[in-house]
gemmi code that builds the backbone of each chain (N, CA, C; Angstrom):
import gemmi

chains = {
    "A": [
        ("UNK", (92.535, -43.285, 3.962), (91.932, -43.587, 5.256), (92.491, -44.864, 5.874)),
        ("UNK", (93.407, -45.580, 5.050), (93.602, -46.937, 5.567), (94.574, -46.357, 6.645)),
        ("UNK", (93.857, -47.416, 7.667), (94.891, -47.517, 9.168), (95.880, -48.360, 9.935)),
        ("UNK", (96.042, -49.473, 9.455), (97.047, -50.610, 9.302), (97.037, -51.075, 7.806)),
        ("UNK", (98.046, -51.264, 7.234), (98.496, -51.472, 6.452), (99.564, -52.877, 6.037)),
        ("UNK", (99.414, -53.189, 5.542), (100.634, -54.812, 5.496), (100.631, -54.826, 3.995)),
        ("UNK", (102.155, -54.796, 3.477), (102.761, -55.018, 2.642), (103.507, -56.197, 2.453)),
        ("UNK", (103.111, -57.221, 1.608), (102.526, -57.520, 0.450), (101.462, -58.189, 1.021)),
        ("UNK", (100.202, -58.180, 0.374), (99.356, -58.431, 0.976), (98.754, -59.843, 0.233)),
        ("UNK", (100.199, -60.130, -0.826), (100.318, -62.100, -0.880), (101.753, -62.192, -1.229)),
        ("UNK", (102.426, -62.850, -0.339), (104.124, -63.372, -0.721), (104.219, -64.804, -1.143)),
        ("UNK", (104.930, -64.895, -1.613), (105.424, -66.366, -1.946), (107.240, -66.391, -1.561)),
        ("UNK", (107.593, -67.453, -0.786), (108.610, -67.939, -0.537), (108.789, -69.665, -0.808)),
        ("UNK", (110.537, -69.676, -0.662), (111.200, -70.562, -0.886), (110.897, -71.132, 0.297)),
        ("UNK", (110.932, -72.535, 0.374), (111.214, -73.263, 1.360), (112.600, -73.178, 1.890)),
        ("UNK", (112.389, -72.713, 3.277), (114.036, -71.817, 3.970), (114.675, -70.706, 3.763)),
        ("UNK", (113.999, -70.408, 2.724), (114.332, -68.894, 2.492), (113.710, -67.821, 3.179)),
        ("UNK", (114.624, -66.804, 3.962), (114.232, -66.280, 5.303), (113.217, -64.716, 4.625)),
        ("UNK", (112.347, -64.639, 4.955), (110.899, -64.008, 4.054), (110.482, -62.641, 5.507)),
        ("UNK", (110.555, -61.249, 5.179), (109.843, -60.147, 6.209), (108.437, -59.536, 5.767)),
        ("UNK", (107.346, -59.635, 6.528), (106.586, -59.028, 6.865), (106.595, -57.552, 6.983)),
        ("UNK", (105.562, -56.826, 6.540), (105.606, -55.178, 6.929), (104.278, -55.152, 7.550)),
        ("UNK", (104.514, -54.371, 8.784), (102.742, -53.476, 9.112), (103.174, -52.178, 9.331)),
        ("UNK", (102.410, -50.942, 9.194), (102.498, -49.920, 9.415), (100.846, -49.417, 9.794)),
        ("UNK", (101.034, -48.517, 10.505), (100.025, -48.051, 10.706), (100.075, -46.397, 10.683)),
        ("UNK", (98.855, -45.800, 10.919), (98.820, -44.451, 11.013), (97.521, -44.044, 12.043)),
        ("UNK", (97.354, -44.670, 13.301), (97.056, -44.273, 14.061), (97.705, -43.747, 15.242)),
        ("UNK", (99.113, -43.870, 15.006), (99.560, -43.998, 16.442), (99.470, -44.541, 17.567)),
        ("UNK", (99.168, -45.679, 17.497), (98.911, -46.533, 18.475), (100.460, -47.594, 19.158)),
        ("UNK", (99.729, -47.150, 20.844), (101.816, -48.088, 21.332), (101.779, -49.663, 21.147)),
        ("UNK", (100.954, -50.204, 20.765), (100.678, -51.520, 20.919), (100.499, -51.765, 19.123)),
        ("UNK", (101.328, -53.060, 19.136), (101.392, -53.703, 18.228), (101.564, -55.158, 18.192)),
        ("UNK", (100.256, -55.950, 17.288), (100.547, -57.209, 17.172), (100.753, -58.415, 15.963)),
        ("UNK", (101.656, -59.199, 16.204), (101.139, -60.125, 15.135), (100.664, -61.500, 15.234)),
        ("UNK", (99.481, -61.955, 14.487), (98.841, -63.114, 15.015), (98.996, -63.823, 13.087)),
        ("UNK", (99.156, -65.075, 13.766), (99.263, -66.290, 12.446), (97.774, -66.952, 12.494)),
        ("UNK", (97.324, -66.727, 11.262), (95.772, -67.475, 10.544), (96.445, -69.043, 10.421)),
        ("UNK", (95.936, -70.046, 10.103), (95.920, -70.931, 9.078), (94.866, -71.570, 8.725)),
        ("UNK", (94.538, -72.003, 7.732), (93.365, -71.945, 7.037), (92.474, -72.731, 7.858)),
        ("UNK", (91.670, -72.223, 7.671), (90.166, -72.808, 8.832), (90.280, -72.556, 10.015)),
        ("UNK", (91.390, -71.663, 10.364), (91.826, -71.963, 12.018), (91.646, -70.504, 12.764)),
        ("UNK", (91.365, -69.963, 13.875), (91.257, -69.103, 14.592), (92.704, -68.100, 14.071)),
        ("UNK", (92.883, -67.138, 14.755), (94.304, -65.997, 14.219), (94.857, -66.739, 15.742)),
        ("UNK", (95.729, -66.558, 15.514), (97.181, -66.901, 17.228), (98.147, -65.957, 17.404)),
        ("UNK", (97.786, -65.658, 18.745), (98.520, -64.471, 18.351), (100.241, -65.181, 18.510)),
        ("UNK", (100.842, -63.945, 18.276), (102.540, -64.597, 17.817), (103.375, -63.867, 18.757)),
        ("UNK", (103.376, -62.895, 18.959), (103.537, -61.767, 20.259), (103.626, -60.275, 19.771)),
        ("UNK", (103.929, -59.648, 21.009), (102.823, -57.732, 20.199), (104.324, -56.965, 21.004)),
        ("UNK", (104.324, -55.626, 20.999), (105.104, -54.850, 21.089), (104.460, -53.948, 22.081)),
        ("UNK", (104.479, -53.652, 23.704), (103.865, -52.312, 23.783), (105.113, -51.312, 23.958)),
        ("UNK", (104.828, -50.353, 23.041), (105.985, -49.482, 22.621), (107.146, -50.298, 22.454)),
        ("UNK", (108.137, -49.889, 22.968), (108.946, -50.875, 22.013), (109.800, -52.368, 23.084)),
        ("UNK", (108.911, -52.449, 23.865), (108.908, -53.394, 24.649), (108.353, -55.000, 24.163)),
        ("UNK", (109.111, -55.840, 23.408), (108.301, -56.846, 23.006), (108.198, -58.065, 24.007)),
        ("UNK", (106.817, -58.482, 23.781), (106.456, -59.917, 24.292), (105.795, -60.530, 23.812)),
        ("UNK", (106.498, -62.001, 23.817), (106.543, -63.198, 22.784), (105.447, -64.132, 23.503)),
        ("UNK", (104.902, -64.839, 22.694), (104.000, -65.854, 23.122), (104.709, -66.767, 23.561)),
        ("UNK", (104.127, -67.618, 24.326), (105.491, -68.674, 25.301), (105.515, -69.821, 23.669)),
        ("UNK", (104.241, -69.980, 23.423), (104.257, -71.295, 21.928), (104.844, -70.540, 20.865)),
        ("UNK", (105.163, -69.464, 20.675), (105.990, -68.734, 19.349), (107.060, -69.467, 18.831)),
        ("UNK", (107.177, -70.299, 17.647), (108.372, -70.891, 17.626), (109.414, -69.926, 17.444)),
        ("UNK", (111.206, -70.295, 17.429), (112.067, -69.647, 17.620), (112.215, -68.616, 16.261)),
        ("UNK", (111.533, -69.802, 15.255), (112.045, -69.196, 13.885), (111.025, -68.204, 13.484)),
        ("UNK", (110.496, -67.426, 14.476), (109.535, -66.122, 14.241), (110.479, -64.997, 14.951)),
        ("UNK", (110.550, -63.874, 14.195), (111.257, -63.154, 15.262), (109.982, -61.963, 14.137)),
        ("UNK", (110.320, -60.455, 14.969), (109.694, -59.447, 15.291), (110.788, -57.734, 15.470)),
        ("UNK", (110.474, -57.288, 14.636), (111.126, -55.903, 14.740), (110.432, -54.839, 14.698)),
        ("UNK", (110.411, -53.853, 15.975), (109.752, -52.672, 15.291), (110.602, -51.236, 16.017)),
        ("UNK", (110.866, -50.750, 14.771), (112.025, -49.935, 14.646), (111.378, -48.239, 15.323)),
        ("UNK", (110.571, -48.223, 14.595), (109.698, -47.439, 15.573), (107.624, -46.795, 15.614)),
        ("UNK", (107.244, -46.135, 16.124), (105.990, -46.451, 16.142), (104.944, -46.667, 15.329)),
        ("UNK", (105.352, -46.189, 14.198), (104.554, -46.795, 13.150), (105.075, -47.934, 12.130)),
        ("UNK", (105.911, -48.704, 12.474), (106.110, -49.534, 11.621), (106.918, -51.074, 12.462)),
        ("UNK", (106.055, -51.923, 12.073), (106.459, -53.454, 12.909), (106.978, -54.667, 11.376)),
        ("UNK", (108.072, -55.245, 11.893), (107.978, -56.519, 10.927), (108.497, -57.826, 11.273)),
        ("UNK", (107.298, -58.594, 10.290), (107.799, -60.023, 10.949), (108.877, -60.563, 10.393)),
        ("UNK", (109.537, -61.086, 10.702), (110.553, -62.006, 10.360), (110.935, -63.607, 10.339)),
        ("UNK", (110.784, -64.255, 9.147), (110.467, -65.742, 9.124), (111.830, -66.297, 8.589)),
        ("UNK", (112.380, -66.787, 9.527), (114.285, -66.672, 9.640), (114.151, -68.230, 8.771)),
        ("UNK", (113.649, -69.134, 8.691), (113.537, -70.332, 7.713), (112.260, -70.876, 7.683)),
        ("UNK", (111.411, -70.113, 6.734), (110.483, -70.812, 6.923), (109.803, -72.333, 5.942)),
        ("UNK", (108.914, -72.911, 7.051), (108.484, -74.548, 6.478), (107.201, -74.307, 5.494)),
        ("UNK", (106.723, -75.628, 5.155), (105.737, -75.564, 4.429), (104.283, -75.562, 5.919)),
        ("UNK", (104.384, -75.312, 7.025), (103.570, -75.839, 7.588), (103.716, -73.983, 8.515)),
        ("UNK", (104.646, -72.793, 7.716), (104.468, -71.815, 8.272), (103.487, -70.890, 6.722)),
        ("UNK", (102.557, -71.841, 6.275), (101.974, -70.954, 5.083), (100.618, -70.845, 5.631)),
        ("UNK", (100.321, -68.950, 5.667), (99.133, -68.725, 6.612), (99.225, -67.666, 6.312)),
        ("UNK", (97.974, -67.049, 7.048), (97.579, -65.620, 7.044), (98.046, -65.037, 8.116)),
        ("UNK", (98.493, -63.793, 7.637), (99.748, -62.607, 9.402), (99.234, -61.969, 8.874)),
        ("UNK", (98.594, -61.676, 10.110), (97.487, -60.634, 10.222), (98.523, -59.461, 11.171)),
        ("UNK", (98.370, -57.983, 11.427), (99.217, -57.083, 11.914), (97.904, -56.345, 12.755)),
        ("UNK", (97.888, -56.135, 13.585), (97.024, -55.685, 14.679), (97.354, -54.451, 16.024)),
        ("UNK", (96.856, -52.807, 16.040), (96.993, -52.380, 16.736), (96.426, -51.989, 17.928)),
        ("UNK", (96.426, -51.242, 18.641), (96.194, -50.758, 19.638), (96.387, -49.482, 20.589)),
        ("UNK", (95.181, -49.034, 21.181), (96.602, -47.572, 21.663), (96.803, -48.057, 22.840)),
        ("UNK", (96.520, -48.558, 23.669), (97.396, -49.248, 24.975), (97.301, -50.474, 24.943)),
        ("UNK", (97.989, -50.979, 26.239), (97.968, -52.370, 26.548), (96.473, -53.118, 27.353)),
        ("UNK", (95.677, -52.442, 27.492), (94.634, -52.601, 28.459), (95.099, -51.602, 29.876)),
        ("UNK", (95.369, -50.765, 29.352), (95.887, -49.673, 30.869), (94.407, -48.742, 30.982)),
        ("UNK", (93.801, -49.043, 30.923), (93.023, -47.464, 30.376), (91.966, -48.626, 30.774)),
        ("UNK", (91.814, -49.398, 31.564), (90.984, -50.387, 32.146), (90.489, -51.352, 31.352)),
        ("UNK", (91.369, -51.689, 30.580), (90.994, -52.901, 29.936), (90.118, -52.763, 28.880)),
        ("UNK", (89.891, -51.822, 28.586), (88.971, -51.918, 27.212), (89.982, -50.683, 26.272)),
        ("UNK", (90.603, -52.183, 25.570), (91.716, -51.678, 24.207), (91.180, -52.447, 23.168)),
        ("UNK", (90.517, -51.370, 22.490), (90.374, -52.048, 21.092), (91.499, -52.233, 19.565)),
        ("UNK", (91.377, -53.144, 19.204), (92.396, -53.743, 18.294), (91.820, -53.499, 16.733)),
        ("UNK", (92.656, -53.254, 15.890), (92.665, -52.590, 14.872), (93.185, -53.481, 14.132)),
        ("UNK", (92.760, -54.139, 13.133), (93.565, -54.945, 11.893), (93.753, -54.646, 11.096)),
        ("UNK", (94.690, -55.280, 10.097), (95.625, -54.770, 8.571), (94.778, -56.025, 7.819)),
        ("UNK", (94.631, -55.748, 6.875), (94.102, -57.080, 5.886), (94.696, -58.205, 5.639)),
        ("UNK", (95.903, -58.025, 6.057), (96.301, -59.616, 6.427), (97.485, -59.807, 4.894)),
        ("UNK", (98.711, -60.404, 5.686), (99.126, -61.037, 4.312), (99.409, -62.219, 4.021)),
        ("UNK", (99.275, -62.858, 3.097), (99.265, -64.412, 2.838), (100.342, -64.822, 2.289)),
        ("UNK", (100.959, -65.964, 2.760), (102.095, -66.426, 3.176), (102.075, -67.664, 2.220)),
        ("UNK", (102.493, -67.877, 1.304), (102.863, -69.370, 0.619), (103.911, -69.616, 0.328)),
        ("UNK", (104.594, -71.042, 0.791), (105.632, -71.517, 1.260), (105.893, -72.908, -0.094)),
        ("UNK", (106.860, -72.258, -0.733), (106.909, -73.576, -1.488), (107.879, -74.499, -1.704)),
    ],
    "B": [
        ("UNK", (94.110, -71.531, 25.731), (93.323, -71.896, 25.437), (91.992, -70.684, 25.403)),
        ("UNK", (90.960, -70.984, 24.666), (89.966, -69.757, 23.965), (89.555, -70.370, 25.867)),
        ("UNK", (88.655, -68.892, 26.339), (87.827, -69.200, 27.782), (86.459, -69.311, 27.396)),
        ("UNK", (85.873, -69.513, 26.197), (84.863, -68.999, 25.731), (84.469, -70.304, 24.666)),
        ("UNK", (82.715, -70.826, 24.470), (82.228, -71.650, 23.879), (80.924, -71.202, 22.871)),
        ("UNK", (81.244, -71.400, 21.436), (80.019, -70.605, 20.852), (79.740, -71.863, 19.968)),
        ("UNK", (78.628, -71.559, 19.549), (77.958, -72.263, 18.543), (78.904, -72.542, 17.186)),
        ("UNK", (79.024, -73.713, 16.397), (79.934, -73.590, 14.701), (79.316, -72.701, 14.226)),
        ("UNK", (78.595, -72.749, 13.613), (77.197, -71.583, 12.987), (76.042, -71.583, 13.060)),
        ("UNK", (75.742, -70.935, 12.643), (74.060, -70.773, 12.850), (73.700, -69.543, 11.468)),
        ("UNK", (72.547, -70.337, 11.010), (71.839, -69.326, 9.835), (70.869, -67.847, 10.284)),
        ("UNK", (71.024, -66.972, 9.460), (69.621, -65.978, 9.906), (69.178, -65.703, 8.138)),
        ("UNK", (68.084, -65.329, 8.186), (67.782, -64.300, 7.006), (67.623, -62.933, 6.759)),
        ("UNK", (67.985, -62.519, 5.676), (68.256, -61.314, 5.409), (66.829, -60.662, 6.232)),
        ("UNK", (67.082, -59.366, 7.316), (66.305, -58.386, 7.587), (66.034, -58.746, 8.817)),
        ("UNK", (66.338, -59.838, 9.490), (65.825, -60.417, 11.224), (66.843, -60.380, 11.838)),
        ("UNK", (66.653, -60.043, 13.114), (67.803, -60.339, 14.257), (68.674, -61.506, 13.766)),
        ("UNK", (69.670, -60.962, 14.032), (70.477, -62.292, 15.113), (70.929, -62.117, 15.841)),
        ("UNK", (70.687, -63.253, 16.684), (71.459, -63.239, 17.956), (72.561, -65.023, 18.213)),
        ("UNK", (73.310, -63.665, 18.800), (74.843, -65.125, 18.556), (75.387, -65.589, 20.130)),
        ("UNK", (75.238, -66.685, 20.640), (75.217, -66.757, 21.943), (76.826, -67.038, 22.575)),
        ("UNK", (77.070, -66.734, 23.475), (78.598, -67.053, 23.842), (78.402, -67.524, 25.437)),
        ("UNK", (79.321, -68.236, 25.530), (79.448, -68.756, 26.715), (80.774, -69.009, 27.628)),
        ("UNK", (80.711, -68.204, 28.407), (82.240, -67.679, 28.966), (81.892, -67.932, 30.599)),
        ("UNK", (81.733, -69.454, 31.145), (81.647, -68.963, 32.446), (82.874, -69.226, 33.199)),
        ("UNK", (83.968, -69.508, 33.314), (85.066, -68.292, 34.135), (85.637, -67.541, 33.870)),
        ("UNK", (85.159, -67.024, 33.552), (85.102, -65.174, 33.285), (85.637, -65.075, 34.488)),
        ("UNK", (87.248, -63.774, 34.379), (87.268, -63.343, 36.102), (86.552, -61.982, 36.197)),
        ("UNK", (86.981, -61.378, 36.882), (86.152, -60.546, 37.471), (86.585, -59.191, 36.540)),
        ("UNK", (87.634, -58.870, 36.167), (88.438, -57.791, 35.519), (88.503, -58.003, 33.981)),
        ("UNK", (87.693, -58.714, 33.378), (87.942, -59.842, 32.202), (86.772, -58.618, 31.360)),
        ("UNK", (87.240, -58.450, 30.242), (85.984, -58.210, 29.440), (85.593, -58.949, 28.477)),
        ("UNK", (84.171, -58.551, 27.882), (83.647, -59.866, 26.696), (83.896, -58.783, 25.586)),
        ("UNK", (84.456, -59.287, 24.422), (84.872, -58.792, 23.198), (83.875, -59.669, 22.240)),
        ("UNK", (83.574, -58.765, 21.168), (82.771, -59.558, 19.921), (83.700, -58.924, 19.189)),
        ("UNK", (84.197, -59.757, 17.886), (85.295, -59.695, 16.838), (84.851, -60.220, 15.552)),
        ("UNK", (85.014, -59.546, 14.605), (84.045, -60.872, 13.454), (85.098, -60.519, 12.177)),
        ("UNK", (84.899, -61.679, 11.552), (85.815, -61.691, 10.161), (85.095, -62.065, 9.039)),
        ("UNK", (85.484, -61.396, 8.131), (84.493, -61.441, 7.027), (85.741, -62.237, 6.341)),
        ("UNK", (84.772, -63.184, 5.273), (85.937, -63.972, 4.568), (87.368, -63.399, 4.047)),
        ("UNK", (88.643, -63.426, 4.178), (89.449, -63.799, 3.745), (89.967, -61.366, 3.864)),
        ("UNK", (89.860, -61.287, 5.113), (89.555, -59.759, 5.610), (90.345, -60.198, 7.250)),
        ("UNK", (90.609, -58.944, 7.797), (91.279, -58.937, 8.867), (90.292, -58.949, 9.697)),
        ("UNK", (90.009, -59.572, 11.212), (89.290, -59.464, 11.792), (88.890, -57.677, 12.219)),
        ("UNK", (87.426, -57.476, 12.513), (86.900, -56.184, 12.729), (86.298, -56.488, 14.126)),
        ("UNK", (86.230, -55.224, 14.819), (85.938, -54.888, 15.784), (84.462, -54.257, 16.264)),
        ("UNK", (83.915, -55.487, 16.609), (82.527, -54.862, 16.599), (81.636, -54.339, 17.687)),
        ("UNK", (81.932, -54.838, 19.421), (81.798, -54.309, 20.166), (82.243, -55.172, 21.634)),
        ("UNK", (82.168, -54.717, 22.764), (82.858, -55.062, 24.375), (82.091, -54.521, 25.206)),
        ("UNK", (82.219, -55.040, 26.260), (81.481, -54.720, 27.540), (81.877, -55.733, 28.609)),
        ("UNK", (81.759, -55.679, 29.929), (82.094, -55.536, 31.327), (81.003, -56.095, 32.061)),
        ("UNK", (79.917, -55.486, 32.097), (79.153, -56.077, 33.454), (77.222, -55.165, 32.680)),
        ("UNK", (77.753, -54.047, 32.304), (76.172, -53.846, 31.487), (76.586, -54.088, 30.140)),
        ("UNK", (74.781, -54.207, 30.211), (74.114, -54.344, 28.706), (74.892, -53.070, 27.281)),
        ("UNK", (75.617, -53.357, 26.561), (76.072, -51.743, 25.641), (75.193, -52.056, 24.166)),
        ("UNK", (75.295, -50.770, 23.806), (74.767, -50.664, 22.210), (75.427, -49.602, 21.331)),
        ("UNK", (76.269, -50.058, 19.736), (76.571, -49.052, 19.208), (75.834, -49.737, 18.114)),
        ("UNK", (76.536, -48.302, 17.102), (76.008, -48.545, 16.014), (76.057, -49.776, 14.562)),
        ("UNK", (76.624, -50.849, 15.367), (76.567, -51.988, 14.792), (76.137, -53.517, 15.483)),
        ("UNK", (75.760, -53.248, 16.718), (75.374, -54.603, 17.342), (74.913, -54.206, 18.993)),
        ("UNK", (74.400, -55.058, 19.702), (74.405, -54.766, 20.939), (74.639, -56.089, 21.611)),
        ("UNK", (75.041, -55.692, 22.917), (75.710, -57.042, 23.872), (75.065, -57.049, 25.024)),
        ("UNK", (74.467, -58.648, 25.072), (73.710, -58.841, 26.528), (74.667, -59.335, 27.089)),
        ("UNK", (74.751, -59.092, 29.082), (75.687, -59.996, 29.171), (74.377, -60.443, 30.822)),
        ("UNK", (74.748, -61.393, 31.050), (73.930, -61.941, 31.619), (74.306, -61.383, 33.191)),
        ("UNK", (73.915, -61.599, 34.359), (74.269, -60.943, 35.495), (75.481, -61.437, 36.110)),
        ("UNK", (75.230, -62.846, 35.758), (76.560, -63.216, 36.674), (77.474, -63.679, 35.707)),
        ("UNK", (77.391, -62.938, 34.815), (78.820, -62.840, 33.656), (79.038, -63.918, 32.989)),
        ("UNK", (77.894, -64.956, 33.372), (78.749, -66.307, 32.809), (78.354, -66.816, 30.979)),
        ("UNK", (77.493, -65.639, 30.600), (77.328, -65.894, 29.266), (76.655, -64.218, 28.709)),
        ("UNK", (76.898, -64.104, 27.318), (75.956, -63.119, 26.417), (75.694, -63.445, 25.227)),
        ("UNK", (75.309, -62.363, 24.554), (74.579, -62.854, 23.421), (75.087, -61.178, 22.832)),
        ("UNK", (75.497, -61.350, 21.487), (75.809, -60.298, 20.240), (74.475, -60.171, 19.443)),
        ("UNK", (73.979, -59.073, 19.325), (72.502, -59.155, 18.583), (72.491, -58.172, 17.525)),
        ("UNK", (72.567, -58.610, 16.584), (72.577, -57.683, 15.378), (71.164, -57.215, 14.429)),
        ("UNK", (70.396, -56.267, 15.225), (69.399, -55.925, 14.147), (68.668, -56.269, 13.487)),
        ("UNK", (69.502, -56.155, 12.515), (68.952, -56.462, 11.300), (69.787, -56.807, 10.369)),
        ("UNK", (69.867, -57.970, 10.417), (71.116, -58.637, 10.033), (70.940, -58.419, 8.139)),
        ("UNK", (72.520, -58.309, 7.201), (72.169, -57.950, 5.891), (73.174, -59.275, 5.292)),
        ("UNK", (73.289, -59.379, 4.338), (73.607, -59.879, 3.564), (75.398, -59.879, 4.026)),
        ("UNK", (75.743, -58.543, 4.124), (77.191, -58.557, 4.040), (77.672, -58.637, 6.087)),
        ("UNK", (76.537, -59.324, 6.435), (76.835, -59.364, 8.192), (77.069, -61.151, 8.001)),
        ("UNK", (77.547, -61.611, 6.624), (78.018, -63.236, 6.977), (79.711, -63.354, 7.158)),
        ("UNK", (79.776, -64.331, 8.132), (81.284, -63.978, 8.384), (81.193, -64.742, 9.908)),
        ("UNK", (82.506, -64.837, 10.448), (82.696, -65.607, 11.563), (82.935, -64.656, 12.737)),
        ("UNK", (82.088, -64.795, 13.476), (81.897, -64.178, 14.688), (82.545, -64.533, 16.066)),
        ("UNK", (83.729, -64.020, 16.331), (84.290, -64.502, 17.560), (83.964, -63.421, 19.210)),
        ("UNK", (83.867, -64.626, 19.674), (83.457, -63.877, 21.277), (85.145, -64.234, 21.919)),
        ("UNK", (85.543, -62.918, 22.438), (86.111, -63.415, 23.149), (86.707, -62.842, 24.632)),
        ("UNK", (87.282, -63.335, 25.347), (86.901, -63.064, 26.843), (88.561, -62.371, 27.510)),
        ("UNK", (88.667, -61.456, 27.697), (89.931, -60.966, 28.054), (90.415, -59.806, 28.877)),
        ("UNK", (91.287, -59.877, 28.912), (91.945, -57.851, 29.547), (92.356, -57.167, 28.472)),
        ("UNK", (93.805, -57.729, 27.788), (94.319, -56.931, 27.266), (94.844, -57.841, 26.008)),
        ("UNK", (95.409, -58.970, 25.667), (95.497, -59.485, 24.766), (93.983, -60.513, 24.252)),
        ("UNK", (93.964, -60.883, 22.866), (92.731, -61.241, 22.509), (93.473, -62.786, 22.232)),
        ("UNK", (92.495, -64.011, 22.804), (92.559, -65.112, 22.504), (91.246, -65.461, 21.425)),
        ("UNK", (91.352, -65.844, 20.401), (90.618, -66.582, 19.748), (89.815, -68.028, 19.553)),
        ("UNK", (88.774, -68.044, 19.936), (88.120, -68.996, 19.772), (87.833, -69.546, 18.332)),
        ("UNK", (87.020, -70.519, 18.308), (86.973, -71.180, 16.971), (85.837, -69.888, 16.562)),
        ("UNK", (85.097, -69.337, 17.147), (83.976, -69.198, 16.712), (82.444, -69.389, 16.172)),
        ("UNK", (81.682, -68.304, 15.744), (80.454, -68.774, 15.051), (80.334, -68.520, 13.377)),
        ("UNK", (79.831, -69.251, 12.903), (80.031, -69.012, 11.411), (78.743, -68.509, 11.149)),
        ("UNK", (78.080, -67.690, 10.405), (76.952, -66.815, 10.653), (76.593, -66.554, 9.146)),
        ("UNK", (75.684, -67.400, 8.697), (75.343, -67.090, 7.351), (74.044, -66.655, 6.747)),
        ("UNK", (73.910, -65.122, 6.507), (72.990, -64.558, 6.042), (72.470, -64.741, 4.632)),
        ("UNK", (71.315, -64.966, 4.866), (70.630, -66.066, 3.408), (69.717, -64.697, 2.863)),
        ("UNK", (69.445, -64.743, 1.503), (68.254, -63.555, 1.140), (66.889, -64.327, 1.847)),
    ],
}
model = gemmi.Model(1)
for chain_id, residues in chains.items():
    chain = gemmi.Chain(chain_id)
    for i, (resn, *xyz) in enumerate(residues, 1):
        res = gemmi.Residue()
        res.name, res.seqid = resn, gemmi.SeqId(i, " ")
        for name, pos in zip(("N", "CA", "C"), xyz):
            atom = gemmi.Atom()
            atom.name, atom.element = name, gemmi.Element(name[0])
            atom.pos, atom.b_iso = gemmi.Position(*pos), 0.0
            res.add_atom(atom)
        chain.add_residue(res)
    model.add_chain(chain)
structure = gemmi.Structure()
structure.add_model(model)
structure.setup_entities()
């Protein structure tokens, strides 16, 4: 029954060593997002995909990038990451963008946890 | 920035309402109010939205006041496993996160 999915759902990386994210889902949904936890802190989002159209948060740093190859499957990409990128990526869908009048509900993956050492 | 101001937390006990207050007054007009809640160390869940009336499903209901500028998430009968951080938040189509309410159900 699971409907977003994120693989590994705890990584450990090198400091600078460039580390990918998986979400998949099985709803079919065109919208896809990813938002960064850090501990105690609200989720942010990082930027989402509708279909395969991506848009980036203007604060996204550079060293986040985003692939999704096609509709069920998105990944993040942490091209060097710091000790100050160790957090929870959370993977989040949707079936539209808010087209359907604005009430798009969002779907989460359990999140995977990110430690940077 | 979150458009939206809630309480840090607030306690209930097991079997009584709660009610969780939010405060969103510029709200635009096309904007909806989202309730979102996260249970510790879990992906945020989706618990209910609304526009301009009062809605109710089968996990909470949402007041929203007339002139949009605040509501309230009211949960029942609140249980044990309804502790967790409760975010209101105010949008179209992408979700901004507020700090939230921290909501701790006591026996």
């Amino acid at each position: 029954d699971a409907m977003v999915i994120q693989n590994p759902r705890y990584q450990v990386t090198q400091f600078g060593k460039p580390v990918t994210l998986s979400c998949s889902q099985t709803l079919n949904h065109n919208v896809m997002y990813w938002y960064q936890q850090k501990s105690s802190q609200a989720p942010k989002l990082l930027f989402h995909y509708y279909d395969k159209d991506f848009n980036n948060e203007a604060d996204t740093p550079d060293n986040f990038q985003s692939r999704r190859p096609n509709t069920s499957f998105c990944f993040l990409d942490i091209r060097s990451p710091g000790l100050g990128d160790a957090a929870m990526y959370l993977c989040a869908t949707s079936r539209d963008e808010g087209l359907a009048g604005g009430q798009d509900t969002q779907y989460f993956g359990p999140g995977t946890r990110l430690t940077v050492l | 920035d979150a458009k939206t101001t809630q309480p840090p937390s607030m306690d209930c006990a097991e079997g009584r309402a709660a009610n969780l207050p939010c405060n969103h007054s510029t709200i635009s007009g096309n904007e909806y109010v989202y309730w979102y809640r996260q249970i510790h160390s879990q992906g945020p869940q989706y618990i209910i939205h609304g526009l301009k009336n009062n809605e109710t499903n089968e996990m909470a209901s949402l007041i929203i006041t007339e002139d949009r500028k605040s509501s309230t998430l009211i949960l029942p009968h609140a249980t044990l496993r309804d502790t967790a951080v409760y975010y209101c938040i105010v949008g179209y189509s992408t979700l901004t996160f507020g700090k939230g309410t921290m909501l701790l159900v006591s026996p």
